[in-house]
C-alpha positions in Angstrom: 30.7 -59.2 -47.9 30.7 -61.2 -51.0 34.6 -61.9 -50.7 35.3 -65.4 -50.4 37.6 -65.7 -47.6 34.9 -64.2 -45.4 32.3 -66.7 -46.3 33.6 -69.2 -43.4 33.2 -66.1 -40.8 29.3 -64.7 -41.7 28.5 -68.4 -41.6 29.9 -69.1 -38.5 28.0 -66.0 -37.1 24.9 -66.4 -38.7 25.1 -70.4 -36.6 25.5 -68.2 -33.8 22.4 -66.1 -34.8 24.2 -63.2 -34.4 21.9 -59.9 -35.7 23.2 -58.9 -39.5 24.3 -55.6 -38.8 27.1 -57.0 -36.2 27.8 -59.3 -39.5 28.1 -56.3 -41.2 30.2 -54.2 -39.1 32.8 -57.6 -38.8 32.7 -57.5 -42.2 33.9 -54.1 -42.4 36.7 -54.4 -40.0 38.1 -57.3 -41.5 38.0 -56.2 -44.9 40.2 -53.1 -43.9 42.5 -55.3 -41.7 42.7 -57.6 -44.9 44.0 -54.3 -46.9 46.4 -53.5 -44.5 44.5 -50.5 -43.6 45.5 -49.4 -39.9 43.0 -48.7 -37.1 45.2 -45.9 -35.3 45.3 -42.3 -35.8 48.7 -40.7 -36.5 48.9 -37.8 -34.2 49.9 -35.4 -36.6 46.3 -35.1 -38.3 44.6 -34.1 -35.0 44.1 -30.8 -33.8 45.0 -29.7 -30.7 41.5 -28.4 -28.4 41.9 -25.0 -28.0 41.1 -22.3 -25.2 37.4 -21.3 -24.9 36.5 -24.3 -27.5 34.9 -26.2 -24.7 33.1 -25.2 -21.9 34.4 -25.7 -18.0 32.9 -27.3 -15.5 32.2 -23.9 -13.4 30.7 -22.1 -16.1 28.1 -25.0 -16.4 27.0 -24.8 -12.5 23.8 -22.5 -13.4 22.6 -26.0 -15.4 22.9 -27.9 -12.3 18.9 -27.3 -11.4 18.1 -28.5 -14.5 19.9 -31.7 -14.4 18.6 -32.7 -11.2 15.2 -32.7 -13.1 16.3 -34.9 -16.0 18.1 -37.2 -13.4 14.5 -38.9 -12.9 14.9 -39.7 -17.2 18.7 -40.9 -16.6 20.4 -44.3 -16.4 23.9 -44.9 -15.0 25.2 -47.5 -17.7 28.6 -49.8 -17.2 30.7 -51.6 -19.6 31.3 -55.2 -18.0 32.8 -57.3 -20.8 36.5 -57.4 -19.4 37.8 -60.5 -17.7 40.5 -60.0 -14.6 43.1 -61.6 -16.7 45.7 -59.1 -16.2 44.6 -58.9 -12.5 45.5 -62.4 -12.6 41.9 -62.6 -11.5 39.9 -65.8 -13.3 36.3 -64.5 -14.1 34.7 -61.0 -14.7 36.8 -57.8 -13.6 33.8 -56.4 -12.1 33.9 -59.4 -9.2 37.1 -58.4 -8.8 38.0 -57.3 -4.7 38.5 -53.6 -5.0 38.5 -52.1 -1.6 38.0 -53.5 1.6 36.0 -57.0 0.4 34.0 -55.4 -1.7 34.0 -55.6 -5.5 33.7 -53.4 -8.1 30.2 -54.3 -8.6 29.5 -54.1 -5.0 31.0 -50.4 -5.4 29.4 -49.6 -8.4 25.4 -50.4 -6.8 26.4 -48.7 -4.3 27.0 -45.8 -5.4 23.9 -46.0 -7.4 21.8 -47.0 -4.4 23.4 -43.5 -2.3 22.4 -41.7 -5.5 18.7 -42.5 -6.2 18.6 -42.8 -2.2 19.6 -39.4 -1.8 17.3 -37.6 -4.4 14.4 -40.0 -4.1 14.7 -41.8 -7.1 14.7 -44.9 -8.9 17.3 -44.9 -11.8 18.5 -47.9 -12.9 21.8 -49.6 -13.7 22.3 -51.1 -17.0 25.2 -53.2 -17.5 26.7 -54.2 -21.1 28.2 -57.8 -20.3 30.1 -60.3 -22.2 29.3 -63.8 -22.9 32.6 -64.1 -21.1 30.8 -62.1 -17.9 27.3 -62.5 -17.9 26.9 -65.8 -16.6 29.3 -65.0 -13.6 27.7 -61.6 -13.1 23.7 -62.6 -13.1 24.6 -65.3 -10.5 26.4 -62.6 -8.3 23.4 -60.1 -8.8 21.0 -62.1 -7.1 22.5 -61.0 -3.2 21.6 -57.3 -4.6 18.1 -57.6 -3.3 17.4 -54.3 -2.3 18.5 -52.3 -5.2 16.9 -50.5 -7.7 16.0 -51.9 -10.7 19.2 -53.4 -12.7 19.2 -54.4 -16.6 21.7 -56.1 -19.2 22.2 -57.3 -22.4 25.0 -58.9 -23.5 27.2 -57.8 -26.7 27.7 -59.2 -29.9 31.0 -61.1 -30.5 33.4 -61.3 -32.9 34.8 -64.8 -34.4 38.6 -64.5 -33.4 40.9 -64.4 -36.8 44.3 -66.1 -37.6 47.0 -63.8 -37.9 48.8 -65.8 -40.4 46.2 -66.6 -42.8 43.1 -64.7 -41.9 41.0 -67.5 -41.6 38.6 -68.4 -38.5 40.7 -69.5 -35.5 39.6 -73.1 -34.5 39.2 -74.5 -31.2 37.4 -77.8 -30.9 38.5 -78.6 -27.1 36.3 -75.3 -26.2 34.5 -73.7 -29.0 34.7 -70.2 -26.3 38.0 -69.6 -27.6 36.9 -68.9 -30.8 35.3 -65.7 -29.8 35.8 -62.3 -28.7 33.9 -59.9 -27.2 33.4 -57.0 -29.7 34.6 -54.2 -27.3 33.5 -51.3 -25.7 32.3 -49.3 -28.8 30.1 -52.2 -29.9 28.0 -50.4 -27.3 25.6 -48.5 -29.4 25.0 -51.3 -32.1 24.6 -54.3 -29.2 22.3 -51.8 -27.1 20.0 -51.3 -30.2 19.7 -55.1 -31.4 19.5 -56.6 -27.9 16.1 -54.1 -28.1 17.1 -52.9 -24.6 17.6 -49.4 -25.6 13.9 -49.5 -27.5 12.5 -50.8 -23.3 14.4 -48.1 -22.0 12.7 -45.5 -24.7 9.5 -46.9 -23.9 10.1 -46.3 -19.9 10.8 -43.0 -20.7 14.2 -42.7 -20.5 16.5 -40.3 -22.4 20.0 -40.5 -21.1 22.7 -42.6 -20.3 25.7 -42.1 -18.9 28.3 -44.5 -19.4 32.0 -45.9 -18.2 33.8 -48.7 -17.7 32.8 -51.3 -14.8 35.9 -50.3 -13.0 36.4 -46.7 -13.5 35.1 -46.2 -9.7 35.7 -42.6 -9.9 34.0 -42.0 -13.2 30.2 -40.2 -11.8 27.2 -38.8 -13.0 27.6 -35.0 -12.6 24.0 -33.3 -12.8 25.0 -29.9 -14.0 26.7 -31.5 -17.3 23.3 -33.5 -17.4 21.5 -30.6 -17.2 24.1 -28.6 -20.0 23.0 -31.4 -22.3 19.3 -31.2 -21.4 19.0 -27.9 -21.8 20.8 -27.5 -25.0 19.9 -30.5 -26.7 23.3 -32.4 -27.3 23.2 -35.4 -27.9 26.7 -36.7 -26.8 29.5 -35.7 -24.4 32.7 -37.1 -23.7 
């Protein structure tokens, strides 16, 4: 982080108050991308899943018991930093019309609403915005007035970088454009500094299950829950 062609970028971030470890991790990426390291994986160094390695779905039905009980220590998480750009949609993709007038937002508190109606609970929906989205999407969760609870913290961003000679990209007509979003697996880092994943630990929550805003058919399935629970994983994909 010492390198002198990224002073200009931790002080422009450190203006913005962003939290030293996002510093750090921009640090890290650009000093790769500055090397000429490459973010992709070649295919031939992965290893192809084989048969019995994972378990199926059917196998974990006897779990499902289980997961109902730890639905009641669950939240249903959603990544909402996209805009509807390539929608040719001006604003958040989650305000997007999916079906029938309603949104993808609409779609997604509603399923969350059947859910905790349904099994008599009160999860929660947590929603990762964007400083591109949030403003847009706390104004349009006002109408949901009889939903459960609904959180959201927004997610560190990432000053945008010239291609040509790797210096901060400059904007002065709308200082906006000199940012990005820091993407979907800036999820773990921007939930622990925003301190909404230390509220949710103190509310005695222990999972979360996550997807994208518009992945309507992504769902919370209380048997793998309950695998997870009951043998103490920490992660699933």
């Amino acid at each position: 982080m010492n390198s002198n062609s990224l002073v200009p970028f931790i002080r422009k971030m450190r203006f913005e108050r962003l939290p030293e470890a996002a510093i750090e991790l921009f640090a890290r990426f650009y000093e790769q991308m500055a090397a000429g390291s490459g973010s992709i994986i070649p295919e031939s160094t992965l290893t192809p899943v084989e048969p019995g390695q994972l378990e199926s779905l059917e196998n974990l039905q006897p779990y499902r018991a289980q997961g109902e009980e730890a639905l009641e220590k669950t939240v249903v998480a959603k990544l909402n930093g996209g805009l509807g750009a390539t929608m040719g949609v001006d604003g958040p993709k989650s305000l997007f019309e999916a079906k029938e007038g309603l949104s993808f937002l609409d779609i997604i508190t509603g399923q969350v609403r059947h859910m905790n109606r349904k099994r008599g609970l009160d999860m929660p929906l947590l929603l990762m915005n964007s400083f591109f989205t949030d403003p847009a999407t706390t104004e349009a969760l006002r109408s949901y007035l009889d939903h459960a609870p609904i959180f959201s913290f927004v997610q560190h961003k990432f000053p945008k970088v010239l291609a040509a000679t790797l210096e901060p990209a400059l904007a002065p007509g709308n200082r906006l454009l000199e940012w990005n979003p820091a993407g979907h697996g800036d999820f773990l880092l921007s939930i622990k500094t925003s301190g909404m994943f230390e509220r949710l630990v103190n509310a005695g929550y222990r999972y979360l299950f996550v997807s994208n805003i518009d992945n309507l058919s992504a769902r919370l399935d209380s048997a793998i829950l309950g695998y997870l629970h009951s043998e103490r994983l920490d992660f699933d994909l």
